[in-house]
GUMAR-882121 format. One record per residue: residue number from 0; residue in three letters; x, y, z of N, C-alpha, C, O in turn. Coordinates in steps of 0.2 Angstrom, whole numbers, plus 2048, in hexadecimal, padded with zeros to 3 digits. Layout:
REM GUMAR-882121
@marro NUM&drenmar ALA&nxx X&nyy Y&nzz Z&caxx X&cayy Y&cazz Z&cxx X&cyy Y&czz Z&oxx X&oyy Y&ozz Z
...
REM end
This chain:
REM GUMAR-882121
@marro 0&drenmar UNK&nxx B8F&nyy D18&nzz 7E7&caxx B8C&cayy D16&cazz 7E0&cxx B8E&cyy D1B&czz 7DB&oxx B8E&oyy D21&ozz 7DD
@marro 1&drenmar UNK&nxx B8E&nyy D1A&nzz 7D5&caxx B92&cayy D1C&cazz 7D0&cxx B8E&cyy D1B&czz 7C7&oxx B89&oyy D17&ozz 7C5
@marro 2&drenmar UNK&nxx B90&nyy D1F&nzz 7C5&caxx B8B&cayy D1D&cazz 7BE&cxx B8E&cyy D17&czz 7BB&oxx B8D&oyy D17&ozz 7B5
@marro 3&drenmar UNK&nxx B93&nyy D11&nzz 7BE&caxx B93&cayy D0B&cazz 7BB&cxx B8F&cyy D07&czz 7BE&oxx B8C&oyy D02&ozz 7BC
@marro 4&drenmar UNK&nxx B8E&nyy D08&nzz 7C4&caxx B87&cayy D05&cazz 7C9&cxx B81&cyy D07&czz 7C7&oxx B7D&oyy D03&ozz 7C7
@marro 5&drenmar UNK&nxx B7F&nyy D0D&nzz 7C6&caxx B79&cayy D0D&cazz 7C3&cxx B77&cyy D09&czz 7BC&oxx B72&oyy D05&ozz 7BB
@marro 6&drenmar UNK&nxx B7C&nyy D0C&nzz 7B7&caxx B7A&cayy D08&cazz 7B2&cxx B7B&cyy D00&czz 7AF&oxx B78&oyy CFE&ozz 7AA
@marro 7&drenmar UNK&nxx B80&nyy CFC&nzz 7B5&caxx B7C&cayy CF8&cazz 7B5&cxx B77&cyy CF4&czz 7B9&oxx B75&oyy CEE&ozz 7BA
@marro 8&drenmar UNK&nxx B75&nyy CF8&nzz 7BC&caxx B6B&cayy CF9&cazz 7BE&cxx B68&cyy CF9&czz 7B9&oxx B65&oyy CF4&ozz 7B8
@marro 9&drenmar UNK&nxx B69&nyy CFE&nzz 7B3&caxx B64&cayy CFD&cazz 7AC&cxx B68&cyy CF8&czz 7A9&oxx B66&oyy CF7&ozz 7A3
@marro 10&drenmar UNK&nxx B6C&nyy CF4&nzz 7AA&caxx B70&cayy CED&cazz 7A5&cxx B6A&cyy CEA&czz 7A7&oxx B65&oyy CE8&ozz 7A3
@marro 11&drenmar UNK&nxx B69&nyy CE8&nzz 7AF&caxx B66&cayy CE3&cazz 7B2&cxx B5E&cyy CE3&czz 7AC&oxx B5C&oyy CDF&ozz 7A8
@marro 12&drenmar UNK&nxx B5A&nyy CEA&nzz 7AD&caxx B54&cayy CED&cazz 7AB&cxx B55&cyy CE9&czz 7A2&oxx B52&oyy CE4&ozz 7A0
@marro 13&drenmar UNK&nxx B5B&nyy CEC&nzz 7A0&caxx B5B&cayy CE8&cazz 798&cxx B59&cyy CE1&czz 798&oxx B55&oyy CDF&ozz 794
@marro 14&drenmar UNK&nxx B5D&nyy CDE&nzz 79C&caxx B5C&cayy CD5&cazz 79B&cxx B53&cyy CD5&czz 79C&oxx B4F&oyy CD2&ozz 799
@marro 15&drenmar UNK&nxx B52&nyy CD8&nzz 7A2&caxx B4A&cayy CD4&cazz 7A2&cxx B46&cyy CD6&czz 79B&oxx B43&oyy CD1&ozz 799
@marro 16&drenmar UNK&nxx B47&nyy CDB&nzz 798&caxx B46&cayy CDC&cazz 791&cxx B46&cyy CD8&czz 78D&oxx B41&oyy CD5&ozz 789
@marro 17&drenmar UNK&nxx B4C&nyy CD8&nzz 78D&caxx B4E&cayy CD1&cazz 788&cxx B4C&cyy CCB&czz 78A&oxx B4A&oyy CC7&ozz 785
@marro 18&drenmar UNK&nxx B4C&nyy CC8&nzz 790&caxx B46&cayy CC1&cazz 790&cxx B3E&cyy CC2&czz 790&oxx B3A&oyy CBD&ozz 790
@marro 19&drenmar UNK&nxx B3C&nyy CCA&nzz 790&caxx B35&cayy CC8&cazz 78D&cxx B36&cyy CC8&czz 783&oxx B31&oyy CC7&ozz 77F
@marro 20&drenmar UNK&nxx B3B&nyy CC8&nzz 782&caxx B3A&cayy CCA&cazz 77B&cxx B38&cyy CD2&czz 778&oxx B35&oyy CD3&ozz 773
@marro 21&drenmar UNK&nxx B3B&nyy CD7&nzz 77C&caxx B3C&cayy CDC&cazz 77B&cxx B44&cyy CDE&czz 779&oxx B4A&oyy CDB&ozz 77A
@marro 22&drenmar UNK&nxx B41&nyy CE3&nzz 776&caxx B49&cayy CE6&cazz 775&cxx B4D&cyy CEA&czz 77C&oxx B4A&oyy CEF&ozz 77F
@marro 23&drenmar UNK&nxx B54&nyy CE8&nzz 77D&caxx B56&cayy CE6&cazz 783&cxx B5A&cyy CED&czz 785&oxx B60&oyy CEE&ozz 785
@marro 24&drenmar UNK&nxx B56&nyy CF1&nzz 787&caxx B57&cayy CF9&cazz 788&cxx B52&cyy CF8&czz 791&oxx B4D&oyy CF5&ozz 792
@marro 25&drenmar UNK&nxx B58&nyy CFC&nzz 795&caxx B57&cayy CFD&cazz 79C&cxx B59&cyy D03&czz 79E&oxx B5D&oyy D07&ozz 79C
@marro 26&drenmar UNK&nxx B53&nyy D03&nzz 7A3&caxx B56&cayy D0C&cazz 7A8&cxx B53&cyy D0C&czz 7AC&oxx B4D&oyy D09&ozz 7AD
@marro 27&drenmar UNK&nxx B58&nyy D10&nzz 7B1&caxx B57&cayy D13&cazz 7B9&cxx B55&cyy D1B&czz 7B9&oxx B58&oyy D1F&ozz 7B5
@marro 28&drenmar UNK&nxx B52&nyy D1E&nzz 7BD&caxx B54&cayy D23&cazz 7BF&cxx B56&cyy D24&czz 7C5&oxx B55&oyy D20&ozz 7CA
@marro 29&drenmar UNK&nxx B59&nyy D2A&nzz 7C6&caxx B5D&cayy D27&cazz 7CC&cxx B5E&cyy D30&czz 7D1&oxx B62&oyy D35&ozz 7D0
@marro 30&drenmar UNK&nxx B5A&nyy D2F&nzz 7D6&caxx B59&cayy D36&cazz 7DB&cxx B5C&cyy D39&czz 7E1&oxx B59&oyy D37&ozz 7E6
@marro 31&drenmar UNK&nxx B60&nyy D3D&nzz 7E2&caxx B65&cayy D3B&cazz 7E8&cxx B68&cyy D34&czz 7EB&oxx B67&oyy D31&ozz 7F1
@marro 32&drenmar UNK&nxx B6C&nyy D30&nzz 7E5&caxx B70&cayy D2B&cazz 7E6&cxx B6B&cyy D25&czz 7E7&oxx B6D&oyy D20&ozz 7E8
@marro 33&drenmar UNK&nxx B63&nyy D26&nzz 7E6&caxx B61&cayy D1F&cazz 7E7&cxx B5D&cyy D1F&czz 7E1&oxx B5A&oyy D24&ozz 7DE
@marro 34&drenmar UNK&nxx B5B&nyy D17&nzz 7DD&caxx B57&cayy D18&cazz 7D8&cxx B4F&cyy D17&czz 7DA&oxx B4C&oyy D13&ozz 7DD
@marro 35&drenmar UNK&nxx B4E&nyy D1C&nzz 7D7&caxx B45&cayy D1F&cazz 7D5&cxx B42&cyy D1A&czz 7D2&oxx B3D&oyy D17&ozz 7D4
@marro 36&drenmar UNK&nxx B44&nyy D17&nzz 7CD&caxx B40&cayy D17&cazz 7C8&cxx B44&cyy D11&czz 7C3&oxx B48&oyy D13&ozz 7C0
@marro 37&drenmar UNK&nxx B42&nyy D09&nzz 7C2&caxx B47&cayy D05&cazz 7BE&cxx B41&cyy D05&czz 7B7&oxx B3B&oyy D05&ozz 7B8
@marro 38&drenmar UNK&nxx B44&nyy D04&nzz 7B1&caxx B3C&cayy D00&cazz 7AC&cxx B41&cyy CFE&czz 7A6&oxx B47&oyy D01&ozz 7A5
@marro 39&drenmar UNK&nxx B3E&nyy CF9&nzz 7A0&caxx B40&cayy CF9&cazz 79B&cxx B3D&cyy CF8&czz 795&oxx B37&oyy CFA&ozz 796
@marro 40&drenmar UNK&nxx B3D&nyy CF5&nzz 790&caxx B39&cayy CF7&cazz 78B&cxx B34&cyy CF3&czz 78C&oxx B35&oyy CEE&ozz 78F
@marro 41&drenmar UNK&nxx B2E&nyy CF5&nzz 78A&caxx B26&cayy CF1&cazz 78C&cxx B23&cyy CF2&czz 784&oxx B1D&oyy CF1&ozz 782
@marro 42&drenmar UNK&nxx B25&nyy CF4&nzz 781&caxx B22&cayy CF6&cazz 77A&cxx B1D&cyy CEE&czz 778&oxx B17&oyy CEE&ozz 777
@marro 43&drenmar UNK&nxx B20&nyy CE9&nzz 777&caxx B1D&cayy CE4&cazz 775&cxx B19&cyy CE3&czz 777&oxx B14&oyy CE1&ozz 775
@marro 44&drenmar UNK&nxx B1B&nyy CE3&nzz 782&caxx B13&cayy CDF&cazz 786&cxx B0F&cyy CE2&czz 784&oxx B09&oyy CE0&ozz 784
@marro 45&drenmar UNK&nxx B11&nyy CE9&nzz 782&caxx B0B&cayy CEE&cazz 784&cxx B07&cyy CF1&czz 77E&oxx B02&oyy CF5&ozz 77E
@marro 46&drenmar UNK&nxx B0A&nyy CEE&nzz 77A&caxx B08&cayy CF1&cazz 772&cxx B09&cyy CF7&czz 772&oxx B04&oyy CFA&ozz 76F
@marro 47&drenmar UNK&nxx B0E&nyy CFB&nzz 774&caxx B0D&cayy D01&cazz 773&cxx B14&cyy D04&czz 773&oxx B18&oyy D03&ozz 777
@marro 48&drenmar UNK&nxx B14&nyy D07&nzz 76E&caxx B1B&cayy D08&cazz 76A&cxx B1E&cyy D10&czz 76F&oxx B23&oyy D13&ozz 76D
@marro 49&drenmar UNK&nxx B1C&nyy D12&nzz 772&caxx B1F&cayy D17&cazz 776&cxx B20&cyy D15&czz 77D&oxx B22&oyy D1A&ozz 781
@marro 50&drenmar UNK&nxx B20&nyy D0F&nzz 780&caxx B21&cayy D0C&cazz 785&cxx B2B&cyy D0A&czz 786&oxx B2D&oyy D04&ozz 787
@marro 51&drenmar UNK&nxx B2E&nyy D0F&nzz 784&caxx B35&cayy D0C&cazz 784&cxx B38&cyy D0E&czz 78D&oxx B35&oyy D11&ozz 791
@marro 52&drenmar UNK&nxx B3E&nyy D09&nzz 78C&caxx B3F&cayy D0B&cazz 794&cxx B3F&cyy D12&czz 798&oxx B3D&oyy D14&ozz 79D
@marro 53&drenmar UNK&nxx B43&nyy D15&nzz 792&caxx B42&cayy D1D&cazz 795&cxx B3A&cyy D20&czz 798&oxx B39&oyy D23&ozz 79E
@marro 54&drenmar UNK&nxx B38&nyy D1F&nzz 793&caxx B30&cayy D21&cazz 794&cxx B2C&cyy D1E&czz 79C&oxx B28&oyy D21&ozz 7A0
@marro 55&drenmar UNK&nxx B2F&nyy D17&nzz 79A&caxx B2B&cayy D15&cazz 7A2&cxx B2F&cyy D16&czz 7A8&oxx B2D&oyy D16&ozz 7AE
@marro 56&drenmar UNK&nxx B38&nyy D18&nzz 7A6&caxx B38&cayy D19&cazz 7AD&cxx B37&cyy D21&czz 7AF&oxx B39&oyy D23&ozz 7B5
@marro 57&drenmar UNK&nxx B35&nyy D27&nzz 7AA&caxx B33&cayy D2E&cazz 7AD&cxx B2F&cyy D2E&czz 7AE&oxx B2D&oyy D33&ozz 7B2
@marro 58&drenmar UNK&nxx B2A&nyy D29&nzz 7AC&caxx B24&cayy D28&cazz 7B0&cxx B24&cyy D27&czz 7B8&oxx B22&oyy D2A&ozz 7BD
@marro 59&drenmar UNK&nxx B27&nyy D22&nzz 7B7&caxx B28&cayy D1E&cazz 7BE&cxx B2B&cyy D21&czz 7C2&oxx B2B&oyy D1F&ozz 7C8
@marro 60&drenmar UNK&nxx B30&nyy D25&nzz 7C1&caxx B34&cayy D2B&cazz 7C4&cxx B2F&cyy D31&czz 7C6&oxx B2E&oyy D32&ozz 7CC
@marro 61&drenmar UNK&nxx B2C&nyy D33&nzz 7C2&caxx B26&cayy D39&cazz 7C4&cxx B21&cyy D38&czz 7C9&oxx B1F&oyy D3C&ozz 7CD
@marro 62&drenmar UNK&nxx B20&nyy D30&nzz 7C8&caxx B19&cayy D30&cazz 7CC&cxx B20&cyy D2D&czz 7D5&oxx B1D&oyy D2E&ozz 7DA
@marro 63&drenmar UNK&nxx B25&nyy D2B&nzz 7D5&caxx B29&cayy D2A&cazz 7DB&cxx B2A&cyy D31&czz 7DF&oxx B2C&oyy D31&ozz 7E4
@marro 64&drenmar UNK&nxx B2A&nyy D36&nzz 7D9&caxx B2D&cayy D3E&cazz 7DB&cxx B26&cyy D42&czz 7DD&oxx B26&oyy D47&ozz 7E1
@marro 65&drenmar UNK&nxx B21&nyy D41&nzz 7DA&caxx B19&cayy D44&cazz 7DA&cxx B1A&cyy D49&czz 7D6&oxx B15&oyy D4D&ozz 7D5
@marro 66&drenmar UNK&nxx B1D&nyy D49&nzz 7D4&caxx B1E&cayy D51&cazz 7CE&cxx B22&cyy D4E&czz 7C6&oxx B26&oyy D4A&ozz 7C4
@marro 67&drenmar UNK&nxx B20&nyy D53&nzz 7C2&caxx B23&cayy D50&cazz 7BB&cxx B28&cyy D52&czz 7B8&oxx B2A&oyy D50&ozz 7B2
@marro 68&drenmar UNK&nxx B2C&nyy D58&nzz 7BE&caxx B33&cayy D58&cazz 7BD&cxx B3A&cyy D56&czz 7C0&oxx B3C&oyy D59&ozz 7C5
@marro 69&drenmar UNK&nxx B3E&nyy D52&nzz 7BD&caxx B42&cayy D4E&cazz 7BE&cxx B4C&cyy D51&czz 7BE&oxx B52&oyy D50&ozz 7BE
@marro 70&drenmar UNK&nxx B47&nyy D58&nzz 7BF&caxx B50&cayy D5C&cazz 7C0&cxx B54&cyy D5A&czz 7C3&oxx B59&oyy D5C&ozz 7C0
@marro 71&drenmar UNK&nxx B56&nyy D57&nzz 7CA&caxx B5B&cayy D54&cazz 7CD&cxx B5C&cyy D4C&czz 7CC&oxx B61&oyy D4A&ozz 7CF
@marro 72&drenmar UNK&nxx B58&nyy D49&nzz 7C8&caxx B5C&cayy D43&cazz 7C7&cxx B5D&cyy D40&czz 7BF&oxx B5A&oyy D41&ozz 7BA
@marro 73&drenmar UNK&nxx B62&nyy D3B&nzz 7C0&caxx B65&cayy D39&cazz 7BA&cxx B61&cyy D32&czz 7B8&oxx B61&oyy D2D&ozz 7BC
@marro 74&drenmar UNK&nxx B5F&nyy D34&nzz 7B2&caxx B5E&cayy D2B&cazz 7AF&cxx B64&cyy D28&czz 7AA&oxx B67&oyy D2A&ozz 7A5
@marro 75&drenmar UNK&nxx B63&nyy D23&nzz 7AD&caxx B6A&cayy D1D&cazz 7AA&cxx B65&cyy D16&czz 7A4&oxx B61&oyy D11&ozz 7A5
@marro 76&drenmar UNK&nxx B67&nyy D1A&nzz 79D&caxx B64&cayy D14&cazz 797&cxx B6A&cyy D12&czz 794&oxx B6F&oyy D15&ozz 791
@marro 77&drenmar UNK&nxx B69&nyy D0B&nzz 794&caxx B6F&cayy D06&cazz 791&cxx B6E&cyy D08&czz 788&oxx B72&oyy D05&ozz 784
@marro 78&drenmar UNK&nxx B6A&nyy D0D&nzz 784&caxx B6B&cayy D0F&cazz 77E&cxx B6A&cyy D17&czz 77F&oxx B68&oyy D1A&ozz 784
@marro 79&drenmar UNK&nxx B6D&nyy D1A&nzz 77A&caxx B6C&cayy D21&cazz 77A&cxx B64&cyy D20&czz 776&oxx B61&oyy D1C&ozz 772
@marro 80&drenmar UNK&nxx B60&nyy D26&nzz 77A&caxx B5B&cayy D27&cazz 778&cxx B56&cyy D27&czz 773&oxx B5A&oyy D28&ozz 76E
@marro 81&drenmar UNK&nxx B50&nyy D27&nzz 771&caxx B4F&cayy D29&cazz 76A&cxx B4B&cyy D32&czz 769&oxx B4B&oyy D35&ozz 76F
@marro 82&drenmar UNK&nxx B47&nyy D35&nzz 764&caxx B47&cayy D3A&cazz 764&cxx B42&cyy D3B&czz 769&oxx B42&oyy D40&ozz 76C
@marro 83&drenmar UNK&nxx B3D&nyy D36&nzz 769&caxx B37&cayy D37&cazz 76F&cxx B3B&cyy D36&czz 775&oxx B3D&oyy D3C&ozz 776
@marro 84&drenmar UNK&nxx B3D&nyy D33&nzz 777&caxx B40&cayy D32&cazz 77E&cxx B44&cyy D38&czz 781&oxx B43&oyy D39&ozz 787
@marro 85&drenmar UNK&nxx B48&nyy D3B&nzz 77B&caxx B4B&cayy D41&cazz 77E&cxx B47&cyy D47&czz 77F&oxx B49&oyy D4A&ozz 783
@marro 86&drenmar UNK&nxx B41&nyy D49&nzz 77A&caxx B3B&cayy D4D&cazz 77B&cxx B3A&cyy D49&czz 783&oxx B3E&oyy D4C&ozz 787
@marro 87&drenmar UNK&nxx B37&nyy D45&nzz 786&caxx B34&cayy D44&cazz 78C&cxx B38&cyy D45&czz 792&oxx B36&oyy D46&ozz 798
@marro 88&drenmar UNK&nxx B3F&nyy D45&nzz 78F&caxx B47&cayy D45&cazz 797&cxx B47&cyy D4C&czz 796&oxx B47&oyy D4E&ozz 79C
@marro 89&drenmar UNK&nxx B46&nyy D52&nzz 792&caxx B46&cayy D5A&cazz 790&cxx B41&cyy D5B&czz 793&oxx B42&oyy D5D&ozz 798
@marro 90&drenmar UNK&nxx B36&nyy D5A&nzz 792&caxx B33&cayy D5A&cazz 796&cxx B34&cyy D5B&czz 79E&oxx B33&oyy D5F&ozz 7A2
@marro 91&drenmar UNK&nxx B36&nyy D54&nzz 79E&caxx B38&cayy D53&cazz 7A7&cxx B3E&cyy D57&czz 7A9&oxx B3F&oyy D57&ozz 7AF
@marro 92&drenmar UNK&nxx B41&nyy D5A&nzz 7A4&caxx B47&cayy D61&cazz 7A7&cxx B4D&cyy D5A&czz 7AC&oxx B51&oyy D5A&ozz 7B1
@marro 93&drenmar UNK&nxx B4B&nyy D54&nzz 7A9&caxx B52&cayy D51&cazz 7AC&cxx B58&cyy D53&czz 7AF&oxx B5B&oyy D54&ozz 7AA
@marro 94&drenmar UNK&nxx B5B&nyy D53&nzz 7B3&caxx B63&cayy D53&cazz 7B4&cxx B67&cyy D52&czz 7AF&oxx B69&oyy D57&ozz 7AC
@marro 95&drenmar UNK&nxx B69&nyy D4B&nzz 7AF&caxx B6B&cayy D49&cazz 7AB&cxx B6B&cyy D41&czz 7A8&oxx B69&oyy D3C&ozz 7AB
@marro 96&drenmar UNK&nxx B6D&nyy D40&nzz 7A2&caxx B6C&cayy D3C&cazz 79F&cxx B74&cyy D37&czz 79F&oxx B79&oyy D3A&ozz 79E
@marro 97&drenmar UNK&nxx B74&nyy D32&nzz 7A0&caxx B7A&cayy D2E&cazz 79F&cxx B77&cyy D26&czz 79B&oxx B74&oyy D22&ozz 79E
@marro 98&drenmar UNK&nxx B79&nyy D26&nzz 794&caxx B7A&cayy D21&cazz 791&cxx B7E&cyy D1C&czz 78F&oxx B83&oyy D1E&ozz 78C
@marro 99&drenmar UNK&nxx B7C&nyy D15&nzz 78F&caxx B83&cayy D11&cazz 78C&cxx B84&cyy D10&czz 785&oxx B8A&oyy D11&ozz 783
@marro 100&drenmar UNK&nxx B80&nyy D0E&nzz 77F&caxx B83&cayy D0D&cazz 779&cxx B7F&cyy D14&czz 774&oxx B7A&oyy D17&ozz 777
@marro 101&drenmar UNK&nxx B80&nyy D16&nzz 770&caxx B7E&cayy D19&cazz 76B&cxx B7B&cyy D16&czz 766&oxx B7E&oyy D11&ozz 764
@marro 102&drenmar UNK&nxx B76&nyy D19&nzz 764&caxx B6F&cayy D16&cazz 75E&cxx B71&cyy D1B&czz 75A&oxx B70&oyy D21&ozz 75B
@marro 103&drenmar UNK&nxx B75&nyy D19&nzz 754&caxx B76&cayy D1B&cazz 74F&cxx B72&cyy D1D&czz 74C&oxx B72&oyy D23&ozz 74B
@marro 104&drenmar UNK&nxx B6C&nyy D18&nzz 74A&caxx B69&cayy D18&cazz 745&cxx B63&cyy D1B&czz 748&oxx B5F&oyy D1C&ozz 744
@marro 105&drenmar UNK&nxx B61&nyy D1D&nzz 750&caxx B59&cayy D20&cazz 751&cxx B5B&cyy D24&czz 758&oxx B57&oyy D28&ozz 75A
@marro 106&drenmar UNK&nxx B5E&nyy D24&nzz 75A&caxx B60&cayy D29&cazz 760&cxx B62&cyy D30&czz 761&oxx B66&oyy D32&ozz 75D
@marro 107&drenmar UNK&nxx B61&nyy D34&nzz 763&caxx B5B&cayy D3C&cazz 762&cxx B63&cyy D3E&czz 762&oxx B64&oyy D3D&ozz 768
@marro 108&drenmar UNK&nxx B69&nyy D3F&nzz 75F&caxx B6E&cayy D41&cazz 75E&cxx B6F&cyy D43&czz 756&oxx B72&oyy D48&ozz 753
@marro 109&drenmar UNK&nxx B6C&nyy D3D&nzz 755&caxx B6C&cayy D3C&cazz 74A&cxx B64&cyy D42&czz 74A&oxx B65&oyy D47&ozz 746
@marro 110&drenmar UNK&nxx B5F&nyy D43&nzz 74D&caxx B5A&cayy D44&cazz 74B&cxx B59&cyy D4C&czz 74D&oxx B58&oyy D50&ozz 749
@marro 111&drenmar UNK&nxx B5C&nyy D4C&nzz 754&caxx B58&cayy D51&cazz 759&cxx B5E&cyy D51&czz 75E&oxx B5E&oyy D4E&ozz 763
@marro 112&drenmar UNK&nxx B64&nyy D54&nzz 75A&caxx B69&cayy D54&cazz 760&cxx B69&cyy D5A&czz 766&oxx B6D&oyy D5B&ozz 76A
@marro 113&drenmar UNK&nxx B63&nyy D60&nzz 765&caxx B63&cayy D64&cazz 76B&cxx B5B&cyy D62&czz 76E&oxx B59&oyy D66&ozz 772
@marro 114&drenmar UNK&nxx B57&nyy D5E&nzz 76D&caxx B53&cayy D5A&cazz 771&cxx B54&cyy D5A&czz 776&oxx B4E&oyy D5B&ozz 778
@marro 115&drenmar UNK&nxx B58&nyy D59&nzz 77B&caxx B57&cayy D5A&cazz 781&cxx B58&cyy D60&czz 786&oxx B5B&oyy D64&ozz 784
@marro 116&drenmar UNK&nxx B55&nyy D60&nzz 78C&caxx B54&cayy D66&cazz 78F&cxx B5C&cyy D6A&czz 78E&oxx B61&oyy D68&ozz 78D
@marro 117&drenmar UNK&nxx B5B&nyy D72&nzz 78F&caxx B63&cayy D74&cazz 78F&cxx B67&cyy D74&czz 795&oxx B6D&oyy D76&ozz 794
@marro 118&drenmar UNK&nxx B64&nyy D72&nzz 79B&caxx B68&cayy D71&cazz 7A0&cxx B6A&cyy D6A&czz 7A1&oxx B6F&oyy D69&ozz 7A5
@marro 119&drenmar UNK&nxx B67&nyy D64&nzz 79E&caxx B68&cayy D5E&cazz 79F&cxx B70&cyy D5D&czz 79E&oxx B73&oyy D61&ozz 79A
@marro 120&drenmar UNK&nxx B72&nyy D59&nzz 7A1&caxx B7B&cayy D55&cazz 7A0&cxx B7C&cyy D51&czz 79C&oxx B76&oyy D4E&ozz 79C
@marro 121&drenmar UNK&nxx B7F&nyy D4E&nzz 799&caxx B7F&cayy D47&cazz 795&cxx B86&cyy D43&czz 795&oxx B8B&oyy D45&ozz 792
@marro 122&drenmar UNK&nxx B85&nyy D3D&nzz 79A&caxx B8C&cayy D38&cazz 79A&cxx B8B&cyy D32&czz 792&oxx B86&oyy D2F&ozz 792
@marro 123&drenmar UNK&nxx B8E&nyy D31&nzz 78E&caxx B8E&cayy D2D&cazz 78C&cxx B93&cyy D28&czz 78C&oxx B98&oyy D2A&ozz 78E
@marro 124&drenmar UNK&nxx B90&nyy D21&nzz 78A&caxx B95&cayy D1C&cazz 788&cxx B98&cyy D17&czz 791&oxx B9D&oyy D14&ozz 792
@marro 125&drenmar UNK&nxx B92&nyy D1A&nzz 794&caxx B94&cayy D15&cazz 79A&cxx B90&cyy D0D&czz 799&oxx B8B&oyy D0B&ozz 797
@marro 126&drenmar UNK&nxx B96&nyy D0A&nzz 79A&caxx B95&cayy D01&cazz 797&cxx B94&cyy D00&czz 78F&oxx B92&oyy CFB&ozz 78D
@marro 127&drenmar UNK&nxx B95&nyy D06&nzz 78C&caxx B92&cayy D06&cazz 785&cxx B94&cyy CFE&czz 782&oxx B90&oyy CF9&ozz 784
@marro 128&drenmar UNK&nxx B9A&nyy CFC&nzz 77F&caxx B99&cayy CF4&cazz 77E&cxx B97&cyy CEF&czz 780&oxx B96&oyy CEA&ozz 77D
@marro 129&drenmar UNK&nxx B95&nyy CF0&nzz 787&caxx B91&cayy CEC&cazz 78A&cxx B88&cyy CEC&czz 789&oxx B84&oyy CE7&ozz 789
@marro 130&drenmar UNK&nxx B86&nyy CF3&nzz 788&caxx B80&cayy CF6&cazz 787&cxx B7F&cyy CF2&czz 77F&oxx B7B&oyy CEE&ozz 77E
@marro 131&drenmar UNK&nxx B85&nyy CF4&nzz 77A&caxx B84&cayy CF3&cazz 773&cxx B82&cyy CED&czz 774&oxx B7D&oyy CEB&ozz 770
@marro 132&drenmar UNK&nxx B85&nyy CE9&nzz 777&caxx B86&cayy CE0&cazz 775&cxx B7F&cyy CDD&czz 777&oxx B7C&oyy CDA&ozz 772
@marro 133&drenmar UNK&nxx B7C&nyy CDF&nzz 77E&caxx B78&cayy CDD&cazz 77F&cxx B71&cyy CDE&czz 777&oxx B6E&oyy CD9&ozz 776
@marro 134&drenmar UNK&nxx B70&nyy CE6&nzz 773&caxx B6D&cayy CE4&cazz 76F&cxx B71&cyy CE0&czz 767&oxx B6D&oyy CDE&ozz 763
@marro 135&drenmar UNK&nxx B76&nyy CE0&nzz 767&caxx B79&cayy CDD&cazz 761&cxx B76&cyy CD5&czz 760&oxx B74&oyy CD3&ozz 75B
@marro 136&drenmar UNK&nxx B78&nyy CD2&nzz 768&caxx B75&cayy CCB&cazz 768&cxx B6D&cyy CC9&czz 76B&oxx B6B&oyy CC4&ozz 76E
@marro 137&drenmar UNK&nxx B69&nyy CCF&nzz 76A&caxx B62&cayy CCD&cazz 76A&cxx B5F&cyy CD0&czz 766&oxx B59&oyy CD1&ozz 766
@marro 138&drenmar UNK&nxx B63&nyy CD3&nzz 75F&caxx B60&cayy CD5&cazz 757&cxx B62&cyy CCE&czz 753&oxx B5F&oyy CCC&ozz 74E
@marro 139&drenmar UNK&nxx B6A&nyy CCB&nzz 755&caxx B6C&cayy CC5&cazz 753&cxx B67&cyy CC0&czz 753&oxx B66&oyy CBC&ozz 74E
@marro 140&drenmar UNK&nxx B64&nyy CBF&nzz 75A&caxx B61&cayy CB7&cazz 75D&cxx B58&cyy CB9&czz 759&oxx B54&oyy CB5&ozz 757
@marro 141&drenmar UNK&nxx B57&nyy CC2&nzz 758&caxx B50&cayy CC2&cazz 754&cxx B52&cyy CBF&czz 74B&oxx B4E&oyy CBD&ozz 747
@marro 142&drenmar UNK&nxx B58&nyy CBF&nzz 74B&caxx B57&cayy CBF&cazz 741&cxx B59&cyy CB7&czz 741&oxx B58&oyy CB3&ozz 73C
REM end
C-alpha cells in the first residue's frame, strides 16, 4: 500500500461528506502501514465549525494510539489544510502530511506557511485533480 492507496481512502471519506451535504474533504491516518483513524467534514451535522476532517481524524487517531502524539504516522487530506488544521497536525508533532488539492484561498500556506511541526514531511498534489473536482462539483451543485 502506497500514498495513492491511502488517499483514496480519504476520496472514499470525501463522498460521504458530500452526500450528507458537507463539504467533500476526507482523511485517513495511517500507522505502521495500517489506517488508525478515517473522518470527514461534520461541520454542518454537528454545527460546529472546527469539526473538519483533519480535526476528527487526530482525534480519532489519538484516542486509537492513547496518546496525543502522532509522530510516526501520516495523515492523507484530499484538500490541503487550513491554518487551524495545521496548528492541530504541529500540536500532534505528526509525521507527515500528504495532500491532494491546494486551497488557495484558506490553506495554512497563503496564511501560516511554517505552521506546521518542524519535523513534519509534506507530499503534495496526490490525486490533486481528482481531490479538486470532487469540490468544484459540490460548490457548482450548492449555487
Amino acid at each position: 500500500m502506497d500514498d495513492n492507496f491511502f488517499m483514496r481512502q480519504a476520496l472514499v471519506e470525501a463522498r460521504h461528506a458530500a452526500v450528507m451535504g458537507e463539504i467533500p474533504i476526507g482523511a485517513v491516518v495511517v500507522s505502521g502501514g495500517q489506517i488508525i483513524a478515517r473522518a470527514h467534514n461534520l461541520t454542518e451535522r454537528l454545527t460546529d465549525v472546527t469539526a473538519h476532517a483533519e480535526m476528527q481524524a487526530i482525534t480519532a487517531a489519538a484516542t486509537a494510539l492513547g496518546g496525543k502524539y502522532l509522530t510516526d504516522c501520516t495523515l492523507y487530506v484530499t484538500v490541503e489544510p487550513c491554518v487551524m488544521c495545521a496548528g492541530a497536525i504541529a500540536w500532534a508533532q505528526l509525521g507527515r502530511l500528504v495532500f491532494g488539492a491546494p486551497d488557495e484561498k484558506r490553506g495554512y500556506r497563503r496564511f501560516a506557511p511554517e505552521a506546521l511541526h518542524p519535523k513534519t514531511s509534506v507530499e503534495m498534489g496526490v490525486f490533486q485533480e481528482e481531490c479538486a473536482e470532487l469540490m468544484r462539483n459540490f460548490f457548482q451543485q450548492k449555487r
